[in-house]
N, C-alpha and C positions, 0 to 999 in steps of 0.2 A: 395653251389657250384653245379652246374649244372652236372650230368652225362649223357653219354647215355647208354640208356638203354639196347641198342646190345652189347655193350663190358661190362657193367659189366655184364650181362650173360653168357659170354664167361670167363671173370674172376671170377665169382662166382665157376662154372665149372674146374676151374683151381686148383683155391683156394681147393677146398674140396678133391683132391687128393695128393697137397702142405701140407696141414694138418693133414696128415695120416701119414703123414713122419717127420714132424716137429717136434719142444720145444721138445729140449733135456734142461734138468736140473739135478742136482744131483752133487757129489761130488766124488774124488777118495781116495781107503784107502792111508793114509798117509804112507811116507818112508823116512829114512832118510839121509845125504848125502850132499854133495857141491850143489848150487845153478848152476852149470854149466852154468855160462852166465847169468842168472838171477838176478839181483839187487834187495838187499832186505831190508825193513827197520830198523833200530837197533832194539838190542831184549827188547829193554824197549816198543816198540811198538807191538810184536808179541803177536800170542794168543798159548795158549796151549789145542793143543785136543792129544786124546791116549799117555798122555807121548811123545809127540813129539814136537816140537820147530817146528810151521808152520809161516813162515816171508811173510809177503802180497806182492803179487808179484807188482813191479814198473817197470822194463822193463823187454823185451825178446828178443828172439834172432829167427827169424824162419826162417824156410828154403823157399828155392821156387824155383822150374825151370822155372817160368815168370814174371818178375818183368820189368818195362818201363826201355827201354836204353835212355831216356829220357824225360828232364820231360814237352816237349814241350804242352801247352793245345789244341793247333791246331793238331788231327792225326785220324789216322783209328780205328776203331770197337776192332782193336785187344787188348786186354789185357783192356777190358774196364770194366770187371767186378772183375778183381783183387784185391784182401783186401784190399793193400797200395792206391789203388785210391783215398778213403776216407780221407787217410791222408795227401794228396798231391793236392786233389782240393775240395771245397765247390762246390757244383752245384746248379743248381736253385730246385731242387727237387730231395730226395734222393728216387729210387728204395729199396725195401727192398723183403726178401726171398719170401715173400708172395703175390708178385707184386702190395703192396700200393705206392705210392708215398707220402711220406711226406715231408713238407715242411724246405728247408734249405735256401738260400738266399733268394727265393719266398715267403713270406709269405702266399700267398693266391693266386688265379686264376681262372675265372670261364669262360662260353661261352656265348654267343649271341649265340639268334635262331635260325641266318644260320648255327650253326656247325664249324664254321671256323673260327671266329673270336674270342678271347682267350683276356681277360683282364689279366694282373698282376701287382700284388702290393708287392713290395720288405720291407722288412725292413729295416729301417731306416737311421741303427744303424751299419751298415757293414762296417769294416775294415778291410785290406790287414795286413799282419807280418811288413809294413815299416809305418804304421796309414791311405793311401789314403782311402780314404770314398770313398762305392760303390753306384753311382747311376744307375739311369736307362740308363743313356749314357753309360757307360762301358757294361753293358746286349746287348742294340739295335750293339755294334759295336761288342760284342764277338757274336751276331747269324750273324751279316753282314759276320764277316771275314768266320767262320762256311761256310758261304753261297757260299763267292769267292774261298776259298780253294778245295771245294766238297768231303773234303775225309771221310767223315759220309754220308752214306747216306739219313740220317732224313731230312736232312737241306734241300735237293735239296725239301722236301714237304714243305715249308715253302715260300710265295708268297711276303712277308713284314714283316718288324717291323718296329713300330713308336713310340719314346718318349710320355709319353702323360703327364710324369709332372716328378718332380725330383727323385720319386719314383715307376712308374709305366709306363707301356707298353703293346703295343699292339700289339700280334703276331696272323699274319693273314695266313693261311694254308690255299693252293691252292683246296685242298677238304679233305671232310669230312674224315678222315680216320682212323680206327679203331686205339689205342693206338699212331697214328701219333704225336702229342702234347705232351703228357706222355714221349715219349720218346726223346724233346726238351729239355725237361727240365731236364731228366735225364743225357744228354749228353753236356750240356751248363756248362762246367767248367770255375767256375768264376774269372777274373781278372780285375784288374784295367788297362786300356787300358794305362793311364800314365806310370803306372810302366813297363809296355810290351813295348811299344816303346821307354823305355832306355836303355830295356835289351842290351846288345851288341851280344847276340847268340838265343832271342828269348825266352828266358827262359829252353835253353836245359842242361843247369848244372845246372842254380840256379835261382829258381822260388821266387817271390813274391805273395801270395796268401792269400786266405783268410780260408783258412783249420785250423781245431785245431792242426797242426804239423807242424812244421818246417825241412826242407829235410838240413839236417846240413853235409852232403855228399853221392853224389852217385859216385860209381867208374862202370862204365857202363860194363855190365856185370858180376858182382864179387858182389857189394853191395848196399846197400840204407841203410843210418840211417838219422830220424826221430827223434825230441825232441818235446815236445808236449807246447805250446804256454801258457805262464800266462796271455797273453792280448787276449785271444780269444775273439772274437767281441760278441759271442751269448750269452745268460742268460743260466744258466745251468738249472733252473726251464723250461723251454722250450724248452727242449733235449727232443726225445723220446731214450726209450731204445737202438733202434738203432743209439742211435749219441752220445752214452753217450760215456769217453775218459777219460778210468780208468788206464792208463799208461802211465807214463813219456816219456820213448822211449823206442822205436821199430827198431830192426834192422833186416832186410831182406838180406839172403846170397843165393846168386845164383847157385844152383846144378843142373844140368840137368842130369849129370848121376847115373843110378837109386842105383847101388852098391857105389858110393858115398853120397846118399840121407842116407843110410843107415847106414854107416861109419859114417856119421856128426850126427845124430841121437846117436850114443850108445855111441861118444866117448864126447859128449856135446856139439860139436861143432856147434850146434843148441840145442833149448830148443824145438821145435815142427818144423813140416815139414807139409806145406799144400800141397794139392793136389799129395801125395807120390805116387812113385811110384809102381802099384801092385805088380811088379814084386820079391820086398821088404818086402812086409806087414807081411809075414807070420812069419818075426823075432819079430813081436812085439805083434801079436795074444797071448793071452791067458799070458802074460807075464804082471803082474803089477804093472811093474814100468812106462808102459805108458798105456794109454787111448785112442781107437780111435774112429773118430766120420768117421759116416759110410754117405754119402747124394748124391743122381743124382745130377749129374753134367748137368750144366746148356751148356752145349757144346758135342753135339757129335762128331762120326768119323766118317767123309762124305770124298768121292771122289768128286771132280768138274771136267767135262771135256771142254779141252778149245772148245771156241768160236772162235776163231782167224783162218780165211780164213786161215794163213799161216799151218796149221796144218792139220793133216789128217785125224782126228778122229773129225773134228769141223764138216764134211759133212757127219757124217758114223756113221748113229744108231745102224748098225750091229755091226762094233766093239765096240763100247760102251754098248751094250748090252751084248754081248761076254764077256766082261771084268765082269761087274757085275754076272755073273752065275757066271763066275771062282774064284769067292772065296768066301772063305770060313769063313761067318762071325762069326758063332761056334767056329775057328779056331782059328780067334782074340782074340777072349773075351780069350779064355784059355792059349793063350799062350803067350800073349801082356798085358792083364789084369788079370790073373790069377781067370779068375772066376768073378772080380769085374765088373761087366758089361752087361748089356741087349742089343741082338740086336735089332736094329733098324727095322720100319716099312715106312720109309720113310724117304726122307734128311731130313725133320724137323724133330727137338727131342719132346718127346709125353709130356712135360711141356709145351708146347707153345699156348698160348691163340689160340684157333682155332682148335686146331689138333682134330683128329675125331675119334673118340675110336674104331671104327668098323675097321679102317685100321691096326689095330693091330691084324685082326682076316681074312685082307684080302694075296692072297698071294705076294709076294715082293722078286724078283728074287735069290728066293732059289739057294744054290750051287749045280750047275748040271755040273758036266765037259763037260760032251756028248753038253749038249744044248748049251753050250757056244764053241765048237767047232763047232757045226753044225752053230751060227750065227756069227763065224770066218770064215767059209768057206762061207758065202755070202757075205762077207762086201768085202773091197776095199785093205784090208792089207797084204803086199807083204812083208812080214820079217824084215820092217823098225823095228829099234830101237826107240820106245816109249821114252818118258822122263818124268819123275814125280817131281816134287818141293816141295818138308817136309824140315821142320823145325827142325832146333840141335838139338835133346832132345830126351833123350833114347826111352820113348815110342812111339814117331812118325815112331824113324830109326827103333823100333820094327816090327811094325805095314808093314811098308813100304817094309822093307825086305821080310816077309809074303807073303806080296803079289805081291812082285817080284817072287817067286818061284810059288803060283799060279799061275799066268799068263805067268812063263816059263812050267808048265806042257801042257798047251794047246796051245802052238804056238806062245805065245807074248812073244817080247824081249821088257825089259823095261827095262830102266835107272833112276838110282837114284839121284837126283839131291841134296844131303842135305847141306843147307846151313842154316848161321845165323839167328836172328831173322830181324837184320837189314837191309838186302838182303831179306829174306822172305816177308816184307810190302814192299819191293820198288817192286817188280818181281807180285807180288798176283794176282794184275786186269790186267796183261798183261799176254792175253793168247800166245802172239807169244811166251813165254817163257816156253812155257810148253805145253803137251799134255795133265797130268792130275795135278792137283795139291791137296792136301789131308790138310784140314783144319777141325783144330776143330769150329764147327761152331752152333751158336744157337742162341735167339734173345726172345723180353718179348712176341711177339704174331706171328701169321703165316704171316699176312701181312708184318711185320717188316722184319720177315727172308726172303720170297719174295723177297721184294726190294732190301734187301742186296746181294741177289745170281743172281737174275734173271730179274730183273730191268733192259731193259735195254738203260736208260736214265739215270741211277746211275754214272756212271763215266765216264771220257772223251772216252775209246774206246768201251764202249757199258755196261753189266754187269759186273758180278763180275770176267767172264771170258773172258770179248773182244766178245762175243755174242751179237749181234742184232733182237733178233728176237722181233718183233713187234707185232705177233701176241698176245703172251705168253703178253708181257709190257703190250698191251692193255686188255688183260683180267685181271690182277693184278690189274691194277687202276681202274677197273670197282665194282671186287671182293670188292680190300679191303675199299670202303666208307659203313659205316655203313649199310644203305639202303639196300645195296645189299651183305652184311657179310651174307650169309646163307648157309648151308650144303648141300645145292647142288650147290652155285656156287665155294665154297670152293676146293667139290669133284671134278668138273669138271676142276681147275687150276692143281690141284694135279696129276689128271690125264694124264693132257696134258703133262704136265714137269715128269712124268715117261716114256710114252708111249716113250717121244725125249729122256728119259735117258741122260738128262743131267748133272745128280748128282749121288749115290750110297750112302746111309746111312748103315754106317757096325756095330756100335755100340754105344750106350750110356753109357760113364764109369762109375762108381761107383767111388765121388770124397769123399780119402781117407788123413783122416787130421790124425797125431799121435804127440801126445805131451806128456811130461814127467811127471808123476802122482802128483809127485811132485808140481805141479802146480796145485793148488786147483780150480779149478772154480766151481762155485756155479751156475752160471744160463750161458748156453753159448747163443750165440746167430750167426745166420745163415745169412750170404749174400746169395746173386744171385748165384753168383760161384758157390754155392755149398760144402762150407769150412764157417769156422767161423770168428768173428768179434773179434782177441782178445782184444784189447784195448775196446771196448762194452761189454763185457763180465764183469763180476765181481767174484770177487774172495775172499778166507776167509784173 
């Protein structure tokens, strides 16, 4: 397989500060007690350590405050590196913590000399949960439709696909572009084009797929369960660790709020909780009957400001600037994430293929109230009321309130807009709806995240914020083609898009998984997220 040689540099790079953090293994003391949710095998199968009846865990029960309110394979960026993804769609190539890509529907894929032109050869042997065999026709029509929808940004870098035999294809990328490809195929969730066009809703309650799980009910917003497939199409010899599918079923319960996260925690009404809330942790610190896994979160907490002429802050770097001095990102971390969290040096988070180690030692609009009143008193803002757009969920409306009272000490009136998740994707790329809007936002490399924020050829009214600016676009597609991937044209985009304060990076959280000791795991294992794989995981 053909690499280039500018991005694994950049992922070599990546990798070696990924791996200073990484392979947790080990086990926890035993305790004993009801399986709380847990399904366990008769005790003619169990093993015994310390005088304890330990039963091999077959399903679980966890928690989550973001789980898909549908299981549509056609949608946005949001929730795309969530644990259940895996169980819910097969992709043509699975990302894993350490940003390899191994191969799952794909069996293999290399490039031609120009850089752009991408062969792949699928296995064979692919079947959906109802038996449709996946050829290369259902691939070329699920990047087509990808393509007409536009709500990934990847796809818009993508110029063609072409069948070239019953098994393989040819995806041609408009240019060279760092990790552009990698994450095709990370985001190419596989279906049978037959069985999607009988669905009667598109597959938004009940999917056909080719994943090792079967979604045997989601109640949208409240739950997801998962039963995991005896016909799974793959050999299990040809799993790697991260796609192994050591659990029957998995159920996923939806908590957003954080003293609930913590109630379903003690009283079993979950067996683990990913991505807990900090605000929480400190009941389960030093207490051993649970275990937690401590890992950056692949998403920080960025401010976006709109783009959208209709708005007043889309022509006005002063108040945009202004806003950024007045808060207070120390402030966050301690009192939003209790400590669990590093601030930010930039809207990219400091995992992202690219990011540049010196900008963590450059300065990044420190909390000054003075400066941020002095560049209130030059900007254009006349006491209007601001509006901000977050997302339900305790730690956003945390965060958000924060920084409502910041921006009331220094003269900004701002409004809190907090709505659903399914309101927050339809509203997100429409800046007319918003002055600022506050997304957890990250991505596998710097060009990636670009595109997604500041692109703006990304979606129909401009970036990620209804912004057009052209100059910014055409230095991004210059930057990120391999050729020209170098640390000073990297520094120079990074630049510009601070200089315009188009963004604000406040923190990178510390993503906190706790689960009940009782559940023995032997070797865990880490997605993207930033949380673990339980079903990959193995257990005594």
């Amino acid at each position: 397989m053909k690499m280039k040689k500018q991005l694994t540099k950049w992922i070599s790079l990546t990798l070696t500060s990924i791996m200073l953090i990484g392979a947790f293994t080990g086990c926890s003391n035993p305790s004993s007690g009801d399986s709380n949710g847990t399904d366990n095998e008769s005790s003619s199968n169990s093993s015994e350590t310390n005088n304890d009846t330990n039963m091999k865990v077959k399903s679980i029960v966890i928690g989550s405050s973001d789980v898909w309110d549908t299981l549509s394979p056609f949608r946005t960026t949001s929730g795309q590196y969530n644990s259940s993804v895996r169980y819910i769609y097969d992709r043509l190539a699975l990302q894993t913590a350490d940003n390899r890509y191994i191969p799952q529907v794909a069996k293999s894929w290399d490039v031609a000399d120009d850089g752009i032109t991408w062969n792949i050869e699928l296995f064979d042997y692919v079947t959906d949960s109802e038996g449709n065999n996946i050829t290369a026709s259902d691939i070329v029509w699920v990047i087509e439709e990808n393509m007409r929808q536009a709500l990934k940004p990847a796809f818009n870098k993508v110029e063609s696909v072409e069948q070239t035999g019953d098994y393989s294809l040819i995806v041609t990328m408009k240019q060279d572009v760092v990790n552009a490809f990698e994450l095709i195929l990370a985001s190419t969730y596989v279906v049978s084009q037959k069985a999607y066009e009988e669905s009667a809703d598109g597959f938004a309650t009940s999917a056909i797929t080719t994943s090792p799980y079967t979604v045997v009910e989601l109640v949208t917003g409240s739950s997801l369960t998962l039963e995991k497939r005896d016909d799974y199409w793959q050999k299990e010899e040809l799993l790697e660790p991260e796609q192994a599918n050591n659990l029957d079923k998995i159920t996923y319960k939806i908590i957003k709020e954080a003293s609930q996260q913590q109630i379903a925690l003690e009283t079993g009404t979950v067996d683990a909780f990913e991505s807990l809330s900090a605000t929480t942790v400190n009941a389960f610190e030093n207490n051993s009957d649970y275990d937690i896994v401590k890992l950056p979160s692949v998403v920080g907490l960025q401010l976006y400001f709109s783009g959208d002429e209709s708005r007043v802050i889309a022509d006005d770097v002063n108040l945009r600037r202004a806003i950024a001095y007045a808060i207070d990102a120390e402030g966050i971390v301690q009192g939003t994430y209790n400590g669990y969290a590093t601030i930010q040096h930039d809207s990219a988070i400091e995992s992202v293929v690219g990011y540049l180690k010196k900008w963590n030692e450059e300065e990044y609009f420190p909390y000054d109230v003075d400066l941020a009143k002095k560049y209130l008193a030059e900007s254009s803002y006349n006491d209007q009321e601001l509006e901000m757009l977050v997302i339900s969920n305790s730690t956003m409306q945390r965060s958000a309130q924060m920084i409502q009272s910041y921006l009331m000490a220094v003269g900004i009136n701002l409004k809190l807009n907090i709505v659903d998740s399914a309101l927050f994707s339809a509203s997100r790329f429409d800046g007319a709806q918003y002055d600022i809007i506050m997304i957890p936002a990250g991505a596998g490399s710097i060009p990636n995240f670009w595109g997604n924020r500041y692109d703006a050829t990304s979606y129909d009214k401009g970036d990620g914020t209804a912004r057009n600016d052209m100059v910014l676009t055409d230095m991004i597609h210059e930057t990120w083609q391999n050729s020209n991937f170098t640390e000073e044209n990297i520094d120079k985009v990074r630049n510009y898009i601070n200089d315009k304060v188009y963004a604000y990076g406040i923190c990178l959280p510390t993503s906190l998984t706790v689960y009940k000791s009782k559940i023995k795991i032997l070797n865990k294992v880490e997605i993207p997220l930033g949380t673990i794989d339980f079903a990959a995981c193995t257990y005594e």
